[in-house]
N, C-alpha and C positions, 0 to 999 in steps of 0.2 A: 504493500500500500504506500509505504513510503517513497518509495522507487516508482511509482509513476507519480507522485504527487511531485518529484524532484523534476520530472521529465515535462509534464504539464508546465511546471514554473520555466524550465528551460525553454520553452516553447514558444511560452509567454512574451520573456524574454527578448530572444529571440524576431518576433514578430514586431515588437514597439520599438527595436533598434532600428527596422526594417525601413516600419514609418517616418522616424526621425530623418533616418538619413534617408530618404526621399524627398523630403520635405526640405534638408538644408541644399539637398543637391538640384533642386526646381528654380529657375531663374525667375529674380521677382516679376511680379505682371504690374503691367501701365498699361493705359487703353487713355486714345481722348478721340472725338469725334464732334467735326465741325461743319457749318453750312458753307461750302468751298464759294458761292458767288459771292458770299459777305464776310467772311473770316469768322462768323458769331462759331461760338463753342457752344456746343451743344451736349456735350456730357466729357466727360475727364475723370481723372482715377490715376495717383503715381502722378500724373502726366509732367511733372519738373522734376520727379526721382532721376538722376543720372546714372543712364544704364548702359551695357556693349549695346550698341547699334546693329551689330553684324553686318549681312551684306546692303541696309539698308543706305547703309555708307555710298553706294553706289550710285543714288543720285543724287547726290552733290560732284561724283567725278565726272557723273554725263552734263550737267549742268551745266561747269566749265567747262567739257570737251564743246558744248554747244554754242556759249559763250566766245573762245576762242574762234571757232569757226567764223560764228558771225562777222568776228572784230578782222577778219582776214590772216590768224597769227597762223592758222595749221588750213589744209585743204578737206577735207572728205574724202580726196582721191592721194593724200599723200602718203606714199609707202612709207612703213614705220618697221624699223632694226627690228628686232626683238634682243633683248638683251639675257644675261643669262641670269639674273637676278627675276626679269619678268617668268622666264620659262619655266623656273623652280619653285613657283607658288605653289601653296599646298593648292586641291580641287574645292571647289570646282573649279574648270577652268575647259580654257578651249584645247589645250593640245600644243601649242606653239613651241617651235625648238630657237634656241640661241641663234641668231645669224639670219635667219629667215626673214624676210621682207612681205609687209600684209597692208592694206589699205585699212585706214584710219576707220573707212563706215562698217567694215567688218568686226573691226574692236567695240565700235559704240555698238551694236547688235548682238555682240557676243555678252557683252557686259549687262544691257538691260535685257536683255531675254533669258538667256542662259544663267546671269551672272557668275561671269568666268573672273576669276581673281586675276589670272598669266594677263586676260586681255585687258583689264581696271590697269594694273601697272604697267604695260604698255603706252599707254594713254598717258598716264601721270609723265610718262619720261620722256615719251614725243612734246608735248607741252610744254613743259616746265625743265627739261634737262635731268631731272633726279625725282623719283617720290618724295623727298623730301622737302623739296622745293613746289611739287604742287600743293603737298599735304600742309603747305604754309599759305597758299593761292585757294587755298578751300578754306580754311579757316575765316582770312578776310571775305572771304565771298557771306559766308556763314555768319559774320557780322552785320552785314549788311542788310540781310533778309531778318536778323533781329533774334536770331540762334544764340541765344545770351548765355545758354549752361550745356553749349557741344564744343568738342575738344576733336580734330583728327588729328592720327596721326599716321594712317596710310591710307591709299586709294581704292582698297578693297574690302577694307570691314573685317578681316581676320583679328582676333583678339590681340591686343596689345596695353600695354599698361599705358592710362589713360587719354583712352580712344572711346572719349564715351560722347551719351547724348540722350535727349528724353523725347518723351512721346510727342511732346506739344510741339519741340524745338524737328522732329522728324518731318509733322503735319504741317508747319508752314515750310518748310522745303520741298514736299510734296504738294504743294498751292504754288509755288514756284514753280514747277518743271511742268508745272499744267498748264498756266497762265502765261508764262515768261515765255516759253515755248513751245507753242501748241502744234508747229508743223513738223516736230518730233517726236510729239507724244502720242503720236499710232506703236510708235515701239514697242511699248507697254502691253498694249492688246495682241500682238500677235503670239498665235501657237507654235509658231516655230517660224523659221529664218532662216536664211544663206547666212554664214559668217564666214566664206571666203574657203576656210579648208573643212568646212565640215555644216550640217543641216541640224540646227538647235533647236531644244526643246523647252516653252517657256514654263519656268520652276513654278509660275501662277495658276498655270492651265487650269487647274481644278478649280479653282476659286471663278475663273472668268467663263468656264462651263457652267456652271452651277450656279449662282447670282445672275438677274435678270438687272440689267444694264450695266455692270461691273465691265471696265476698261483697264485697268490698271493698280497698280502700278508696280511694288517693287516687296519681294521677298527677301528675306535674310533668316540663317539659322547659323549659329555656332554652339558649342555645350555652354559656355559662359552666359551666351543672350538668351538662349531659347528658342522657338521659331516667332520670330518678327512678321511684322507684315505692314504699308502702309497702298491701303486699297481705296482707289474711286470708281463712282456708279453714278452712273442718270437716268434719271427718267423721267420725263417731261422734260419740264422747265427747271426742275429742280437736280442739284448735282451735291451729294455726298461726299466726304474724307472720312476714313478710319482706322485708325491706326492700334496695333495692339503691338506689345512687346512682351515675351516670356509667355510665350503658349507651349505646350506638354508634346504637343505633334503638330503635323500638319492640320492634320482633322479636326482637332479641339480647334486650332489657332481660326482656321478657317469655317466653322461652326459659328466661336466668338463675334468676329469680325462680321459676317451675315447679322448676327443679331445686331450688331453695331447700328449697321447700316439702315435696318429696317428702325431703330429706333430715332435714327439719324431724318429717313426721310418725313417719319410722322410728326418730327417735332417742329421740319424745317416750313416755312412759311410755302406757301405755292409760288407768291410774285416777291422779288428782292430784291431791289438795285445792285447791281454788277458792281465791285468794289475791286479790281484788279491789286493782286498784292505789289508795294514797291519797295526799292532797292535804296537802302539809307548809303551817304556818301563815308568811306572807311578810306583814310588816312593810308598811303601804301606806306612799304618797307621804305625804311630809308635806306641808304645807301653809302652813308658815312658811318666811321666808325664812331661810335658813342662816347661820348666823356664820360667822368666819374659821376657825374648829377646825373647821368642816364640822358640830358638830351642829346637830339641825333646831329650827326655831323653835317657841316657845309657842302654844298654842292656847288663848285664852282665851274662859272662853264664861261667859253673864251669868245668875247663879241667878234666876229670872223666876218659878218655883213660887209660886202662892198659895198661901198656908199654912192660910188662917182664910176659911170661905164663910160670909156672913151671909145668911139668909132674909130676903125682904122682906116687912114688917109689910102687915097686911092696913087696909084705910082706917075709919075710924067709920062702923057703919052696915052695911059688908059682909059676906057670908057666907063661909064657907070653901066653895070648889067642891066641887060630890061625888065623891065616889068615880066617876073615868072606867068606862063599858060595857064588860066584857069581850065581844072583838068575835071572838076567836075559843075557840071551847070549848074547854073542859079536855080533852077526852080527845085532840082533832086538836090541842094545842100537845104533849102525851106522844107521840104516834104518829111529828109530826116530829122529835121530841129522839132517838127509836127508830132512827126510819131513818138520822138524820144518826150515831150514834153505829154502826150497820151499817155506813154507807161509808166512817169510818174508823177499822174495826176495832177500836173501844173497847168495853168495855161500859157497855152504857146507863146502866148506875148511879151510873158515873162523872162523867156530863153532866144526871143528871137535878135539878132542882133542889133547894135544901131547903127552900123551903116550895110548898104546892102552892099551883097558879094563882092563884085567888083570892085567896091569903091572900098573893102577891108584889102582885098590883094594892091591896090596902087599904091594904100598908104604904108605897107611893107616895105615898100622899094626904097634900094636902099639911098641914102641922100647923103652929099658934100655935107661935112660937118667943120668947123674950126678948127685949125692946129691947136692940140694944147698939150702941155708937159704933164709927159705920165707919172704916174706916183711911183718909187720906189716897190718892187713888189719882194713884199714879208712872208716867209712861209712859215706858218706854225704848226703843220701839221703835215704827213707826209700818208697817203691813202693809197689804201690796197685794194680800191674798189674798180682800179684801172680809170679811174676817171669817167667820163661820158660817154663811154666806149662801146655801153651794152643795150638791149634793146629786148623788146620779146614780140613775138609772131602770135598772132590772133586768128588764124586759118588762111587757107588758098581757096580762092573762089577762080574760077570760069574765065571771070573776064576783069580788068583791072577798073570798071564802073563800080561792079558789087565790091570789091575790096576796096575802095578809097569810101565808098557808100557803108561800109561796115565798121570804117577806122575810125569817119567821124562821127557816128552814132556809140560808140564804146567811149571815144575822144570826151564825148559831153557827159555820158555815165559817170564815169571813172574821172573825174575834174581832180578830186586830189592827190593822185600821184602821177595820171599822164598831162596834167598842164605842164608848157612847155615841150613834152617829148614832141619828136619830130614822126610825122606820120609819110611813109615811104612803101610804096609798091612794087615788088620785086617781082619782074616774070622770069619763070621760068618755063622749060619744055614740059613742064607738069600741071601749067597754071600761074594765077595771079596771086605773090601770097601779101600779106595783109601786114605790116610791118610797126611798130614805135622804135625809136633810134635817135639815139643821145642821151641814155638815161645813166645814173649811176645803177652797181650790183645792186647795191640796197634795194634804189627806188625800182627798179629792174624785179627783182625778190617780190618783195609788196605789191605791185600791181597785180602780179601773176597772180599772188594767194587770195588778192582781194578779188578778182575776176571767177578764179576756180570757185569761191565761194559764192559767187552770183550764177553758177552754173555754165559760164563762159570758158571755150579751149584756151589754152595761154601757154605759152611753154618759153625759158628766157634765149638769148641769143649771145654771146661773150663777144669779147674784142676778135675783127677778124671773120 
């Protein structure tokens, strides 16, 4: 009798150590759920407890990959190294070897869909040159959307000592990637993808089968976090956020999360005013080295403006050049200034010139100017960009009409890096190709990225 009553106690035991260490081994749970066209909260829980994020980390990295794009610093079509630091991420991930060469839209596709770690720091290091320097680029980002108690400190969400963030500071980043960027966030919704070396499957699927207007958006599981999740839905006119953190499984999490939402839509008004989230102005890095009182270092930078351009005298003997051919008519340089001032909804009057064609090429020409004593010339600076040397080609058309007709409709797009370049048509036995010439590498660089990201071919051209 004794001897099962020992055995019964061991059992006992046994069983409450069980629960315990279940219980300390369950990551804590935060839930908040808001009316996405108004920012109003609509229910919260935890939601400022500071928790692992996991992979929800991952939209703040598309955020900035979308970010950059826009600003022209990276293309969509730019092939990216892979590094061996990206390729050694623990899984998920896409597969990617060291050395390998993959277009940047495959990384952002691998990341929201799949949420591939290799492909997140990929991204981080085309960008920013190091994880560690975007995971400092997402931070201030994260300030500015008003992320007051989130800390990154890599591009993927794998646990790290503190890399944290909470429900509330999740939910207005996910109101961000919805609003800020809405002709990316079909991403979110799709069941799978091309990502370039492989056909992905998105980790949400279940949740965006099963919920009746559910689009989006982004999963996360690690043992530290739990299964995360932060999910939007519409219906009608009204559109839901809900966010949970530290779910038991997939099924609980996503169970949860449905309840969320349906509590979410019954409490949200039908009509709301649109109240688009914005971006508060964050002070960047400095760039000087700190003093002891911690303020930031001087930037000093060298006034290099010429002040005074002198025309050079023409020799004894020579003629002034004539007036250059107008090589494309009058009424097809108006028609283009028409269409380009159509697509972006200006009116034409606003872009048209003020004097008409002919009379902008006469006052070109070049004119006798005064002798006068040139200034001594100062070099302070010695450049490795070749000078004005470079250029880049914007396609070959048919006949050198359409490409002089293509150069100055991109010419008036594009005002801030091709003003001044020289717009020049080259035929060849292939065709007419479409030319700018006299640019610096830089400005050469820039135009390209900034075209590639309007959707335009662009590719540069070097000295020679």
């Amino acid at each position: 009798m004794k001897q099962r009553l020992t055995q019964a106690a061991r059992l006992a035991l046994t069983l409450i150590f069980m629960c315990f260490a279940g219980a300390a081994l369950a990551a804590p749970y935060a839930a908040m759920v808001i009316d996405a066209r108004s920012g109003e909260v609509l229910h919260s829980r935890n939601a400022d407890t500071r928790l692992h994020p996991a992979s929800l980390t991952k939209m703040m990295t598309l955020y900035v990959a979308f970010q950059a794009v826009e600003k022209g610093e990276i293309g969509l079509d730019t092939l990216v190294t892979i590094s061996s630091k990206a390729a050694s991420e623990e899984p998920s991930k896409l597969g990617l070897r060291a050395g390998s060469k993959i277009k940047l839209r495959y990384l952002i596709r691998a990341s929201a869909v799949k949420s591939a770690n290799d492909a997140a720091t990929a991204i981080a290091e085309a960008i920013s040159g190091s994880e560690a320097a975007f995971a400092r680029r997402m931070n201030r980002t994260a300030k500015s959307m008003g992320m007051t108690r989130t800390t990154f400190k890599n591009a993927h969400g794998l646990t790290e000592s503190g890399h944290l963030s909470t429900a509330r500071d999740m939910t207005k980043l996910g109101r961000h990637v919805l609003y800020d960027y809405p002709q990316y966030y079909n991403l979110f919704s799709r069941r799978s993808t091309d990502a370039g070396i492989a056909n992905v499957n998105n980790t949400n699927r279940r949740l965006l089968n099963a919920y009746k207007g559910a689009d989006g958006i982004k999963t996360g599981y690690t043992r530290a976090a739990g299964f995360n999740l932060v999910a939007s839905a519409e219906r009608g006119n009204e559109r839901v956020i809900a966010t949970v953190f530290g779910g038991r499984s997939t099924a609980t999490r996503n169970a949860r999360v449905a309840e969320l939402l349906d509590m979410g839509f019954k409490r949200a008004p039908s009509r709301v005013a649109l109240r688009k989230p914005t971006l508060r102005s964050v002070p960047a890095e400095s760039g000087g080295a700190a003093t002891g009182s911690g303020a930031a270092g001087k930037t000093i930078r060298l006034v290099t403006a010429v002040k005074k351009s002198f025309r050079p005298q023409l020799r004894p003997g020579s003629e002034a050049a004539p007036v250059p051919e107008l090589l494309v008519a009058e009424a097809d340089i108006l028609e283009a200034l028409e269409t380009v001032a159509a697509n972006t909804n200006a009116p034409s009057s606003a872009i048209k010139p003020r004097a008409r064609p002919v009379e902008l090429v006469a006052a070109a020409a070049p004119q006798a100017a005064p002798v006068a004593e040139l200034a001594p010339e100062v070099v302070t600076r010695a450049t490795t960009s070749g000078g004005k040397h470079w250029g880049i080609n914007v396609g070959r058309y048919q006949s050198r009409f359409a490409a002089e007709k293509v150069l100055l409709k991109i010419a008036l797009k594009e005002m801030a890096t091709l003003d001044g370049a020289l717009r020049k048509v080259i035929r060849s036995s292939k065709g007419f190709d479409a030319n700018f010439a006299g640019m610096s590498r830089e400005t050469a660089d820039l135009a390209c990225r900034r075209l590639h990201a309007r959707g335009t071919q662009c590719f540069m051209m070097g000295p020679g």
